[in-house]
N, C-alpha and C positions, 0 to 999 in steps of 0.2 A: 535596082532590086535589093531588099537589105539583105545581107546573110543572116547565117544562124542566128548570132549575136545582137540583131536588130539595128547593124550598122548597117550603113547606106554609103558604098566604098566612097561612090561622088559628092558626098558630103564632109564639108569641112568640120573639123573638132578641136574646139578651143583647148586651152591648158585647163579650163574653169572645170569643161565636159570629161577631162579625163580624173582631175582632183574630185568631182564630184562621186564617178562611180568608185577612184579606189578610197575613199572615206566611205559610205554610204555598206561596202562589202568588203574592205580590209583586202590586204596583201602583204604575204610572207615572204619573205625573202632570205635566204641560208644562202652561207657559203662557207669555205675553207681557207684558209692560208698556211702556208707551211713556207718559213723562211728558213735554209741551210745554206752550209756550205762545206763543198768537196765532200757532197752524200750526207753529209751529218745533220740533223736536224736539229735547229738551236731554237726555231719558236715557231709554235704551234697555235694558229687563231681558230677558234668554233665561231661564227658570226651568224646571230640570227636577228631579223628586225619583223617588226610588227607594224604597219603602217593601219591606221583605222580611227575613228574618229569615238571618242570619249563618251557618246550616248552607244554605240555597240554594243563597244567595251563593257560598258556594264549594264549593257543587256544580257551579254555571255556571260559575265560573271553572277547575275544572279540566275539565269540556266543552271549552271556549274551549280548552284550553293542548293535551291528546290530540289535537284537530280539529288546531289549527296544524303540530303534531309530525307526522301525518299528513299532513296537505300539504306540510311541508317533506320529509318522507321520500320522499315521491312525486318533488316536484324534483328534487331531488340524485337518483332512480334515473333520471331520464328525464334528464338531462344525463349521466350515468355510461353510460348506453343510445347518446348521440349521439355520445360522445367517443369509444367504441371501432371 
């Protein structure tokens, strides 16, 4: 029976079936590092990675750029609205 997810536990998943779905919907991955010593903090890592496949990507980025265009649109008529 498959779960939530549409996986099927008794079914086997190649490396191909798992590179497919995290290309196809992306995965973020964060983490921290803090190297010290004796309490003192000498290096401090922020790590973020984006895993996702190059047609998304800029699917999201032109999202991003329509949305901005739109809210810029919107300002500039709502000041053109107050000016008159």
């Amino acid at each position: 029976m498959p779960t939530q997810y549409g996986v099927n536990p008794n079914q086997d998943v190649s490396l191909l079936d798992i590179l497919d779905v995290i290309l196809d919907k992306g995965v973020v991955l964060r983490g921290e590092l803090i190297i010290s010593i004796a309490d003192i903090d000498l290096i401090y890592l922020d790590l973020r990675l984006l895993i996702t496949s190059v047609d998304k990507l800029m699917e999201s980025n032109e999202r991003k750029i329509i949305g901005e265009e739109d809210t810029k649109w919107s300002i500039d008529q709502k000041r053109a609205a107050g000016s008159s």
